[in-house]
N, CA, C and O atoms as a CHARMM CRD file, in Angstrom:
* protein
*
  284
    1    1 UNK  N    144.40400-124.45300  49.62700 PROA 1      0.00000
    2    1 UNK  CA   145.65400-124.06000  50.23000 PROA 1      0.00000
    3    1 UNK  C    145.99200-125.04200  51.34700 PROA 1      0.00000
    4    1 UNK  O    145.08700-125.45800  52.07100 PROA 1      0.00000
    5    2 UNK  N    147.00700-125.35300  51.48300 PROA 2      0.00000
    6    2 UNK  CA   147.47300-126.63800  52.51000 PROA 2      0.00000
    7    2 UNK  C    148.24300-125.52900  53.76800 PROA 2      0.00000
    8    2 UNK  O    148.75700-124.41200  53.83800 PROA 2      0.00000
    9    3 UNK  N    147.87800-126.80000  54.70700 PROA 3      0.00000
   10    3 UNK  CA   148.20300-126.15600  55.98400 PROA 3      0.00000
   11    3 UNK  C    149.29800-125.53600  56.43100 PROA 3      0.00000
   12    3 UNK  O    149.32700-124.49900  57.09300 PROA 3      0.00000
   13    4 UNK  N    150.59500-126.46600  55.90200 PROA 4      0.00000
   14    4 UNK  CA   152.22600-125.77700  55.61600 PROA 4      0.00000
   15    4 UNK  C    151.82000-124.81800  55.34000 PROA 4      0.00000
   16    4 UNK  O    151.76100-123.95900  56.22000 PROA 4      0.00000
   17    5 UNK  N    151.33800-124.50100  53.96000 PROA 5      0.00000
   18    5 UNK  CA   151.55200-123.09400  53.31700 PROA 5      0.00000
   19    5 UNK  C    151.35500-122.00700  54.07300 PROA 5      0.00000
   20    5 UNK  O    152.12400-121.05000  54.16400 PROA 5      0.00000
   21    6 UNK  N    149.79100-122.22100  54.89900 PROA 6      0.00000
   22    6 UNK  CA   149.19700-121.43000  55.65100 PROA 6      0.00000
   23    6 UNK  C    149.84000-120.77900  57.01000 PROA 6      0.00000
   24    6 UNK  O    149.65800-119.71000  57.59200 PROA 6      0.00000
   25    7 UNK  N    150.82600-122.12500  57.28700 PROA 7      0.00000
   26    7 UNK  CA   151.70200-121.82800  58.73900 PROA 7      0.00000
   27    7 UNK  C    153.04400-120.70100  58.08200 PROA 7      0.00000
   28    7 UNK  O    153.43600-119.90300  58.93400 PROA 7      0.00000
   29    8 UNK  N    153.47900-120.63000  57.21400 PROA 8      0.00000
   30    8 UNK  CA   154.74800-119.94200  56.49900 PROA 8      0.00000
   31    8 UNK  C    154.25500-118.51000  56.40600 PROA 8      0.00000
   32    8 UNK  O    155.06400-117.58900  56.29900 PROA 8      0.00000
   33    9 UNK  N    152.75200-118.27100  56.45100 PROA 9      0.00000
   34    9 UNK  CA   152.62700-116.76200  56.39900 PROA 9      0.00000
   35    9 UNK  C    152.68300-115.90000  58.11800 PROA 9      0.00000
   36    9 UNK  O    152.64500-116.59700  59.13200 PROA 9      0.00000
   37   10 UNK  N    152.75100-114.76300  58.18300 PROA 10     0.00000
   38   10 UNK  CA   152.67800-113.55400  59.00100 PROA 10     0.00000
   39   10 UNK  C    151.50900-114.01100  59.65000 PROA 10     0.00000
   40   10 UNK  O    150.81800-114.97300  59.31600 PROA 10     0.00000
   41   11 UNK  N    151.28300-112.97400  60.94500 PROA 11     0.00000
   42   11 UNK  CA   149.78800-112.98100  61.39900 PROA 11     0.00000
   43   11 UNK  C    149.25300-111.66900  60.62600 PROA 11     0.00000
   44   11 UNK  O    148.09600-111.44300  60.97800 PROA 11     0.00000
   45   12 UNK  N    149.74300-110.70500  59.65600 PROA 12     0.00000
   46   12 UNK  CA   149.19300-109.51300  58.76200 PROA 12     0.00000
   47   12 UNK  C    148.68500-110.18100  57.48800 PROA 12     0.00000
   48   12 UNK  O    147.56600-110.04200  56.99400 PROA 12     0.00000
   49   13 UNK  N    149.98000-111.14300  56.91000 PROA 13     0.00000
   50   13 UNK  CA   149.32500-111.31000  56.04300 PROA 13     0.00000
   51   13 UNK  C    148.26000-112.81200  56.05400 PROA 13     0.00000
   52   13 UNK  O    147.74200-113.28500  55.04300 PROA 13     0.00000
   53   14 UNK  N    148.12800-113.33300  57.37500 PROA 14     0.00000
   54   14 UNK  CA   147.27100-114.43800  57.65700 PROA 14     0.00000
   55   14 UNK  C    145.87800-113.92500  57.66600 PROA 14     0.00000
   56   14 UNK  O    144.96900-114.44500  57.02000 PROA 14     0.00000
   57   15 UNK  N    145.70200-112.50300  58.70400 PROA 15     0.00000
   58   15 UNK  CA   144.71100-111.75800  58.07600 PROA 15     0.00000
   59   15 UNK  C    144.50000-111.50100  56.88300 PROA 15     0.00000
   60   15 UNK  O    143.75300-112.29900  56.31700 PROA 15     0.00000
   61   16 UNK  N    144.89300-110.66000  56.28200 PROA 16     0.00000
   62   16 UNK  CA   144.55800-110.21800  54.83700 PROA 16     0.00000
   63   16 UNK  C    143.52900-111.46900  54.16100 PROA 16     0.00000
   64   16 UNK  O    142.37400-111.53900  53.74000 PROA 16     0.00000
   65   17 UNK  N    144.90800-112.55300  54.36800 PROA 17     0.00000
   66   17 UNK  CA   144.36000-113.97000  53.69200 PROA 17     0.00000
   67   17 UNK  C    142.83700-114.70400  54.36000 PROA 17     0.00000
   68   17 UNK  O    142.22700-115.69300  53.95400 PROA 17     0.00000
   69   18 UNK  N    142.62500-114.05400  55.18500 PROA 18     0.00000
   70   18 UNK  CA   141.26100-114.08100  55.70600 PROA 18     0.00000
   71   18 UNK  C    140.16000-113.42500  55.17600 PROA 18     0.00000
   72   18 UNK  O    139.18500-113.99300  54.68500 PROA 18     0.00000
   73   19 UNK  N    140.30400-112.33700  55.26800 PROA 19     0.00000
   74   19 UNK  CA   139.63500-111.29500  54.86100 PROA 19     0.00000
   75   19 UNK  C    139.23600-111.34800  52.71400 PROA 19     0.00000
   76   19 UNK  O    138.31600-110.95800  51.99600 PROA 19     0.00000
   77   20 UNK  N    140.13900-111.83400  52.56900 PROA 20     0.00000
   78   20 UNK  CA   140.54700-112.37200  51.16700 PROA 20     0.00000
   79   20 UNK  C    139.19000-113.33900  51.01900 PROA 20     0.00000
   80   20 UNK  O    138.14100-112.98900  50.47900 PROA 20     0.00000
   81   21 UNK  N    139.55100-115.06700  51.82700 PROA 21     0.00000
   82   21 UNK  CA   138.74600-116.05900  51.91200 PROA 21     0.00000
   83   21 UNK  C    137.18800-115.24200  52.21800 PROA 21     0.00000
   84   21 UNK  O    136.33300-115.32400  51.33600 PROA 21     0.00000
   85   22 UNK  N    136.94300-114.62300  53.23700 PROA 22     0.00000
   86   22 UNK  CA   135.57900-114.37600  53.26200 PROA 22     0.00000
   87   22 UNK  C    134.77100-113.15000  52.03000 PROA 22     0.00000
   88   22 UNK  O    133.71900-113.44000  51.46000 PROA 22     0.00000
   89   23 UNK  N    135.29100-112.19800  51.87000 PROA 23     0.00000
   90   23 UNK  CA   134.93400-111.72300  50.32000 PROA 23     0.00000
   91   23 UNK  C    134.59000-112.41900  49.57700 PROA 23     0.00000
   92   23 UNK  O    133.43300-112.33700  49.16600 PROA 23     0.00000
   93   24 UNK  N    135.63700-113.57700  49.01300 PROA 24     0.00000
   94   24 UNK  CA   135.37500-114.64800  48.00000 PROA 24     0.00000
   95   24 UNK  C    134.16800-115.99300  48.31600 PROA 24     0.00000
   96   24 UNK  O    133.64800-116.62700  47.39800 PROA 24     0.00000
   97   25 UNK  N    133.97800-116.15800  49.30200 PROA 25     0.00000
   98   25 UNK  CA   133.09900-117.19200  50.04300 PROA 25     0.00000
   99   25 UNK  C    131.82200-116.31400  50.08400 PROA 25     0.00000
  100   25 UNK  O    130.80600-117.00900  50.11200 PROA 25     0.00000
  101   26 UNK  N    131.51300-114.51200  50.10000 PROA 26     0.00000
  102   26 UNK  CA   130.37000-113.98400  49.99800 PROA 26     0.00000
  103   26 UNK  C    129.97600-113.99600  48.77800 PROA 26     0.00000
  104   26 UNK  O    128.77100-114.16600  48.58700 PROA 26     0.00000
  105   27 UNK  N    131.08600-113.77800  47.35000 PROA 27     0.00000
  106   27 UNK  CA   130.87300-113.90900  45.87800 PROA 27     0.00000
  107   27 UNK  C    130.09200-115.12100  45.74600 PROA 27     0.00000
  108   27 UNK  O    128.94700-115.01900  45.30300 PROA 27     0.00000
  109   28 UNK  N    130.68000-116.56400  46.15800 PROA 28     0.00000
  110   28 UNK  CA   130.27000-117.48800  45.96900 PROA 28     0.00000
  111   28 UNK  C    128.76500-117.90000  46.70400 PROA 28     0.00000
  112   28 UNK  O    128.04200-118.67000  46.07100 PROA 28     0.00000
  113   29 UNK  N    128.44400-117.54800  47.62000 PROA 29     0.00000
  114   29 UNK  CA   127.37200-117.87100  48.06500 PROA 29     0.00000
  115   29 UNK  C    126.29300-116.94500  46.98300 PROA 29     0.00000
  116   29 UNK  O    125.34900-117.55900  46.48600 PROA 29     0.00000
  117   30 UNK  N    126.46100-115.62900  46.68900 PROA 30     0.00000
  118   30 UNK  CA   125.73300-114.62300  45.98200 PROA 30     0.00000
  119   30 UNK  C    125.73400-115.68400  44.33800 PROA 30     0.00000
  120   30 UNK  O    124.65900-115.76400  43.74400 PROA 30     0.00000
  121   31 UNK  N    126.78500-116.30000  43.84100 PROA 31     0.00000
  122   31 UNK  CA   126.37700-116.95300  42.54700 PROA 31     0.00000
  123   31 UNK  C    125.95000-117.84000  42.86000 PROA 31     0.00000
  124   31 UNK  O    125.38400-118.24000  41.84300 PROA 31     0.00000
  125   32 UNK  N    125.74600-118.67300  43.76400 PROA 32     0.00000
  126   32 UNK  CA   124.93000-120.12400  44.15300 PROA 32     0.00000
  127   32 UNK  C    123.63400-119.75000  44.32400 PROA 32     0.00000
  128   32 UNK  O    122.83100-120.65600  44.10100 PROA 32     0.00000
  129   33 UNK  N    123.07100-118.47000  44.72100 PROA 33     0.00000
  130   33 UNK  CA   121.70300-118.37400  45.33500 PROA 33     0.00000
  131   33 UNK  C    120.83100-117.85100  43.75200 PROA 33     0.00000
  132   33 UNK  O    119.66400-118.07900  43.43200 PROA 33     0.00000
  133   34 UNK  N    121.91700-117.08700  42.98200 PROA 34     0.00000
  134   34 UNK  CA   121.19600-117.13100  42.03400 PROA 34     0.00000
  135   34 UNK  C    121.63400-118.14500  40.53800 PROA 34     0.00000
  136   34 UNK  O    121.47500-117.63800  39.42800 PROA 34     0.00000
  137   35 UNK  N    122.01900-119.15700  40.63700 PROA 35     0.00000
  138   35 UNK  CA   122.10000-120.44400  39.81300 PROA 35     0.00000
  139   35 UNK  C    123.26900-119.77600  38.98800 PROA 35     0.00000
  140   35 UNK  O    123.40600-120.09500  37.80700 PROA 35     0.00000
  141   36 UNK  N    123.83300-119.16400  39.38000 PROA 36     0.00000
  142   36 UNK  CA   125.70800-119.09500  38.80000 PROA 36     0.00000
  143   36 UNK  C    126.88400-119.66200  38.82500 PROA 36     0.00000
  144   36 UNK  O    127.96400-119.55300  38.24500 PROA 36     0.00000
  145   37 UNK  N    126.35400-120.35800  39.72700 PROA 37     0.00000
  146   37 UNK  CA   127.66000-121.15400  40.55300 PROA 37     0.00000
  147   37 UNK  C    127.85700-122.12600  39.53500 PROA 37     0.00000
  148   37 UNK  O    126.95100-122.89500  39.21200 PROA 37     0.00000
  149   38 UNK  N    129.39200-122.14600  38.81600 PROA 38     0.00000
  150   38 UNK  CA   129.88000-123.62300  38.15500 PROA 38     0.00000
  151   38 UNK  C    130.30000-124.65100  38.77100 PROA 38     0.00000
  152   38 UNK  O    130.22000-125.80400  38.34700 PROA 38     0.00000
  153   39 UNK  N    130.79500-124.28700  39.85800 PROA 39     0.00000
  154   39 UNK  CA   131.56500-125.53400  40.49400 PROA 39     0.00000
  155   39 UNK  C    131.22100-125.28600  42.40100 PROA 39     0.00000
  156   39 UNK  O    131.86200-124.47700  43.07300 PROA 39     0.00000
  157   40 UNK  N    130.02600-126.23400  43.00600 PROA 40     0.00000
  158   40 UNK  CA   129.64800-125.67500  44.32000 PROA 40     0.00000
  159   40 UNK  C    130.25800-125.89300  45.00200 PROA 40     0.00000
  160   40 UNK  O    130.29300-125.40600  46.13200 PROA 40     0.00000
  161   41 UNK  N    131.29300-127.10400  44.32600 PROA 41     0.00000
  162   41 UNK  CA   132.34300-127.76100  45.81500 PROA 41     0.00000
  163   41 UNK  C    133.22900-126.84200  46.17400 PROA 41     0.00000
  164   41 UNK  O    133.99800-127.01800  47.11900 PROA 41     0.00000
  165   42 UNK  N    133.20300-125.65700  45.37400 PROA 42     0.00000
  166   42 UNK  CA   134.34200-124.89600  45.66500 PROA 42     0.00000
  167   42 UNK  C    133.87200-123.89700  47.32300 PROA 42     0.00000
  168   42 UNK  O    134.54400-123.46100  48.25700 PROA 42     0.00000
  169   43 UNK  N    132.65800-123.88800  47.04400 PROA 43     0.00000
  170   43 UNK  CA   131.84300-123.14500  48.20100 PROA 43     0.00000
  171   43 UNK  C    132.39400-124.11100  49.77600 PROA 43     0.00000
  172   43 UNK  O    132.41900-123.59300  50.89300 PROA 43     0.00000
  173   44 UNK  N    132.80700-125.64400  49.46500 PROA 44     0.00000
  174   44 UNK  CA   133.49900-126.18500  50.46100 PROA 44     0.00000
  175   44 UNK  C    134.86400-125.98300  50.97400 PROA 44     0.00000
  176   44 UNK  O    135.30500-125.99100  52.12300 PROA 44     0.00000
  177   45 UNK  N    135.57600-125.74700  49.50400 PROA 45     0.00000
  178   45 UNK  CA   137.06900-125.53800  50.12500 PROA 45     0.00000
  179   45 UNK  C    137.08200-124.40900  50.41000 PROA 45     0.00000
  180   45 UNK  O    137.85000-124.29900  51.36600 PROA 45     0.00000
  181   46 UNK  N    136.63100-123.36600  50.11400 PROA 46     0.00000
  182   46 UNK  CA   136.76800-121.67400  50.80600 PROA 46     0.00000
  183   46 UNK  C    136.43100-121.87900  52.36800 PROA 46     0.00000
  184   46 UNK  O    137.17000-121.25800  53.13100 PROA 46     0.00000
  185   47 UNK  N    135.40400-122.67400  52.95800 PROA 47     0.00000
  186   47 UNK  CA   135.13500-122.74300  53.68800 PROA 47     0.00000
  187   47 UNK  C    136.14500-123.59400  54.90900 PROA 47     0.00000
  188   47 UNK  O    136.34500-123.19700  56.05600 PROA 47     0.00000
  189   48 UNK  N    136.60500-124.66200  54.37600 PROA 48     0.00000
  190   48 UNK  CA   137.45200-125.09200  54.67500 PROA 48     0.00000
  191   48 UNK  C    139.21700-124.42100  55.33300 PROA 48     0.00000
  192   48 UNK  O    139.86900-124.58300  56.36500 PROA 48     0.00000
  193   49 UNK  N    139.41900-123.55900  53.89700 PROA 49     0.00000
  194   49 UNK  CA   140.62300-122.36800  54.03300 PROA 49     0.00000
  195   49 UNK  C    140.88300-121.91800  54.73200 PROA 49     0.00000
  196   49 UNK  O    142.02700-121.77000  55.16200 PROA 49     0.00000
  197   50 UNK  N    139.42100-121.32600  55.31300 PROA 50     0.00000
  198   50 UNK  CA   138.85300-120.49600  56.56200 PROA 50     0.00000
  199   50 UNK  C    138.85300-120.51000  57.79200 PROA 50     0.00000
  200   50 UNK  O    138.89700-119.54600  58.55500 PROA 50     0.00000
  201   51 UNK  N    138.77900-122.14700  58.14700 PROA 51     0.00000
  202   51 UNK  CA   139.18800-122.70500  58.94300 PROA 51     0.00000
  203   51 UNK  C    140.33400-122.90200  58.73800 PROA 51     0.00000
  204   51 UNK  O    140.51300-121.77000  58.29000 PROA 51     0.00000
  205   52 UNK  N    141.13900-123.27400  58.67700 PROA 52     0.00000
  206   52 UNK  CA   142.52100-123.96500  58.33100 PROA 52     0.00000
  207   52 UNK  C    143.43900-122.32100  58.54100 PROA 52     0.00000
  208   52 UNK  O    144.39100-122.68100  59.23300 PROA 52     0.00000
  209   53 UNK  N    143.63500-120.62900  58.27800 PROA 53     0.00000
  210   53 UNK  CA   143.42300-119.83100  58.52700 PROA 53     0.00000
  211   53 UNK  C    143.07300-119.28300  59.65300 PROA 53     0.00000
  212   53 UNK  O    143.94700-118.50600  60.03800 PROA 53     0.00000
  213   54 UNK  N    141.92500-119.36500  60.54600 PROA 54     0.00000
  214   54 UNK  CA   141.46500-119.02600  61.82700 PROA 54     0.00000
  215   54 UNK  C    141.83500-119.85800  62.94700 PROA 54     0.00000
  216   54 UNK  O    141.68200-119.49500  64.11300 PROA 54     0.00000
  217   55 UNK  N    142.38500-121.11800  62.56100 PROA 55     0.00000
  218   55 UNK  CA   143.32700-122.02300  63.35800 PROA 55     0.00000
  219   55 UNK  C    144.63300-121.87600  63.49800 PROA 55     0.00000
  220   55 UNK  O    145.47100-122.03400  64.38600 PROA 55     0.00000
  221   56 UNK  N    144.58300-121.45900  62.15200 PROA 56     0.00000
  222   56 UNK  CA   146.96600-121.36500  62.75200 PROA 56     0.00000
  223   56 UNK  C    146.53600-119.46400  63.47700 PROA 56     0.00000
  224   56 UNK  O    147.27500-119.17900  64.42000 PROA 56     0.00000
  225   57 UNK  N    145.87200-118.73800  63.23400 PROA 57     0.00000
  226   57 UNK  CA   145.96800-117.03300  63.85200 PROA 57     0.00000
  227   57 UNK  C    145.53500-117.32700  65.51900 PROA 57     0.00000
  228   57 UNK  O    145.76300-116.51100  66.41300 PROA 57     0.00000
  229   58 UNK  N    144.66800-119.05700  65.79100 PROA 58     0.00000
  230   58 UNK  CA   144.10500-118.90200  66.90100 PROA 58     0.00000
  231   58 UNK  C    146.03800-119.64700  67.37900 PROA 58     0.00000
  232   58 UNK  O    146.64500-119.03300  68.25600 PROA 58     0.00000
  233   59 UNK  N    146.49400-120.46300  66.94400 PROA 59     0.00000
  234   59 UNK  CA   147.04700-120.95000  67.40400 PROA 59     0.00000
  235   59 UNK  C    148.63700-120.31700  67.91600 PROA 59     0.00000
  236   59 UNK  O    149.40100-120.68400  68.80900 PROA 59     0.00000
  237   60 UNK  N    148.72000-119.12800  66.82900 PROA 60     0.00000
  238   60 UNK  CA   149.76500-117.93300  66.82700 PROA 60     0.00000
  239   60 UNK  C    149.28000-116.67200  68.49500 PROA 60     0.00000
  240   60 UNK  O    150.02900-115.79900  68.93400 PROA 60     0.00000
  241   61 UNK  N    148.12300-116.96000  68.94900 PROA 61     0.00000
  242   61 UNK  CA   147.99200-115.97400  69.60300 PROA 61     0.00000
  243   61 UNK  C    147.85500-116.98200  70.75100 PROA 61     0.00000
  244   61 UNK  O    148.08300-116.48600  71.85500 PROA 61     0.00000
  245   62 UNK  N    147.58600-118.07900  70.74400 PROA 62     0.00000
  246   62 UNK  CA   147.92700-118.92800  71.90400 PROA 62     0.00000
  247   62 UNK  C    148.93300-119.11400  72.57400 PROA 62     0.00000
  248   62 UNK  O    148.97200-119.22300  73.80000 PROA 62     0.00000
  249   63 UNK  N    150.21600-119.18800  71.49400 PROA 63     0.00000
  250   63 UNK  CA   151.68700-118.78200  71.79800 PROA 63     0.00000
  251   63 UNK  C    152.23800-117.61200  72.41200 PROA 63     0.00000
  252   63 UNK  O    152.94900-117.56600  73.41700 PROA 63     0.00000
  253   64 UNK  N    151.84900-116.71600  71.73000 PROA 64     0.00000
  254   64 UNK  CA   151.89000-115.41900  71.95500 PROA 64     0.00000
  255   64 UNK  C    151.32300-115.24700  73.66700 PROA 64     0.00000
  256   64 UNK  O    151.99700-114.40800  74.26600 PROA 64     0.00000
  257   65 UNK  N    150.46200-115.75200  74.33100 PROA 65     0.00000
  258   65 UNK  CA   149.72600-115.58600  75.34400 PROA 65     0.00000
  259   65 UNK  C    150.50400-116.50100  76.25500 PROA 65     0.00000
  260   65 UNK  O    150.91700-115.92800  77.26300 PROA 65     0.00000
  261   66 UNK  N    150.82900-117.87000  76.14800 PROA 66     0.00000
  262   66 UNK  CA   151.53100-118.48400  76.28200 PROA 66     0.00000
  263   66 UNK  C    152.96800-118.07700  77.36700 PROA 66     0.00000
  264   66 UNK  O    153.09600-118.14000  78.59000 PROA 66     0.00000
  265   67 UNK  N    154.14800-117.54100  75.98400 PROA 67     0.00000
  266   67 UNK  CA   155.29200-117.16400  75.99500 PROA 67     0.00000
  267   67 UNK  C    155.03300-115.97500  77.07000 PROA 67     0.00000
  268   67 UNK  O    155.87600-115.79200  77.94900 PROA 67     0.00000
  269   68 UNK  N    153.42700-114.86200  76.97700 PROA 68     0.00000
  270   68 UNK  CA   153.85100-114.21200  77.95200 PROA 68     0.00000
  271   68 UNK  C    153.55900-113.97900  79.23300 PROA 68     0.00000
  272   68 UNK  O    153.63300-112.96400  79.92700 PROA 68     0.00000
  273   69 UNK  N    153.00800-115.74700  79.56800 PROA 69     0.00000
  274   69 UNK  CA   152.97300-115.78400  80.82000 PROA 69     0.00000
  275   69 UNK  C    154.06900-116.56100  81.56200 PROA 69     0.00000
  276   69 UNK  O    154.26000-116.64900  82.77500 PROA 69     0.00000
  277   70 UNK  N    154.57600-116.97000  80.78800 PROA 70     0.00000
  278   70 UNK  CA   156.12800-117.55500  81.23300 PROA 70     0.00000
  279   70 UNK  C    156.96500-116.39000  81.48500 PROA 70     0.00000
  280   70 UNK  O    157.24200-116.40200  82.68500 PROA 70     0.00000
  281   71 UNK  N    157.36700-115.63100  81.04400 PROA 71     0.00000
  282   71 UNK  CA   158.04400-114.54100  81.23900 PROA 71     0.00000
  283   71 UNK  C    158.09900-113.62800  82.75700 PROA 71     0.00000
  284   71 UNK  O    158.77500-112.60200  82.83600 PROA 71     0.00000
Protein backbone atom coordinates (compact mmCIF):
# COMPACT_ATOMS: atom_id res chain seq x y z
CA UNK A 1 0.00 0.00 0.00
CA UNK A 2 1.64 3.42 -0.89
CA UNK A 3 1.79 6.25 1.30
CA UNK A 4 -0.84 8.60 -0.72
CA UNK A 5 -3.20 5.91 -0.35
CA UNK A 6 -2.57 5.60 3.29
CA UNK A 7 -2.81 9.55 3.84
CA UNK A 8 -6.59 9.58 1.95
CA UNK A 9 -7.95 7.36 4.76
CA UNK A 10 -9.80 8.50 8.27
CA UNK A 11 -8.00 8.13 11.59
CA UNK A 12 -11.11 5.08 12.15
CA UNK A 13 -10.50 3.65 9.28
CA UNK A 14 -6.46 4.14 9.56
CA UNK A 15 -7.04 2.11 12.64
CA UNK A 16 -9.04 -0.64 11.48
CA UNK A 17 -6.29 -0.72 8.68
CA UNK A 18 -3.94 -1.34 11.47
CA UNK A 19 -5.46 -3.67 13.32
CA UNK A 20 -6.11 -5.42 9.84
CA UNK A 21 -2.01 -5.26 9.10
CA UNK A 22 -1.22 -6.81 12.52
CA UNK A 23 -3.74 -9.92 12.44
CA UNK A 24 -2.31 -10.60 9.03
CA UNK A 25 1.51 -10.10 10.03
CA UNK A 26 0.48 -12.69 13.19
CA UNK A 27 -0.97 -15.28 10.29
CA UNK A 28 2.21 -14.80 8.60
CA UNK A 29 4.68 -15.17 11.19
CA UNK A 30 2.47 -18.48 12.50
CA UNK A 31 3.02 -19.95 8.60
CA UNK A 32 6.75 -19.06 8.55
CA UNK A 33 7.48 -20.78 11.92
CA UNK A 34 5.90 -23.74 10.73
CA UNK A 35 7.40 -23.95 6.93
CA UNK A 36 4.07 -22.56 5.26
CA UNK A 37 5.08 -19.54 4.25
CA UNK A 38 5.14 -19.19 0.18
CA UNK A 39 6.34 -15.97 -0.23
CA UNK A 40 8.55 -14.52 3.14
CA UNK A 41 9.10 -11.18 1.59
CA UNK A 42 5.70 -10.60 2.14
CA UNK A 43 6.39 -10.88 6.04
CA UNK A 44 8.48 -7.48 4.95
CA UNK A 45 5.90 -5.48 3.34
CA UNK A 46 3.21 -6.08 6.14
CA UNK A 47 5.73 -4.89 8.22
CA UNK A 48 6.56 -2.11 6.37
CA UNK A 49 2.48 -1.06 5.94
CA UNK A 50 2.68 -0.88 9.54
CA UNK A 51 4.87 1.53 9.67
CA UNK A 52 3.85 3.61 6.90
CA UNK A 53 0.15 3.41 8.95
CA UNK A 54 1.49 4.25 12.53
CA UNK A 55 3.23 7.27 10.89
CA UNK A 56 0.53 9.12 9.07
CA UNK A 57 -2.03 8.24 12.77
CA UNK A 58 1.30 9.58 14.61
CA UNK A 59 1.42 12.37 12.31
CA UNK A 60 -2.62 13.09 12.31
CA UNK A 61 -2.43 13.42 16.13
CA UNK A 62 0.55 15.68 15.97
CA UNK A 63 -1.68 18.09 14.12
CA UNK A 64 -4.39 17.57 16.05
CA UNK A 65 -2.15 18.55 19.24
CA UNK A 66 -0.61 21.09 17.30
CA UNK A 67 -3.82 23.10 16.01
CA UNK A 68 -4.81 22.84 19.69
CA UNK A 69 -2.31 24.65 21.10
CA UNK A 70 -2.56 27.45 18.79
CA UNK A 71 -5.99 28.05 19.57
Amino acid sequence: MKASEIRELSETELNDKLRDLKADLFNLRFQHAINQLENPLRLNLVKKDIARVKTVLRELQSAGTAAGRRS
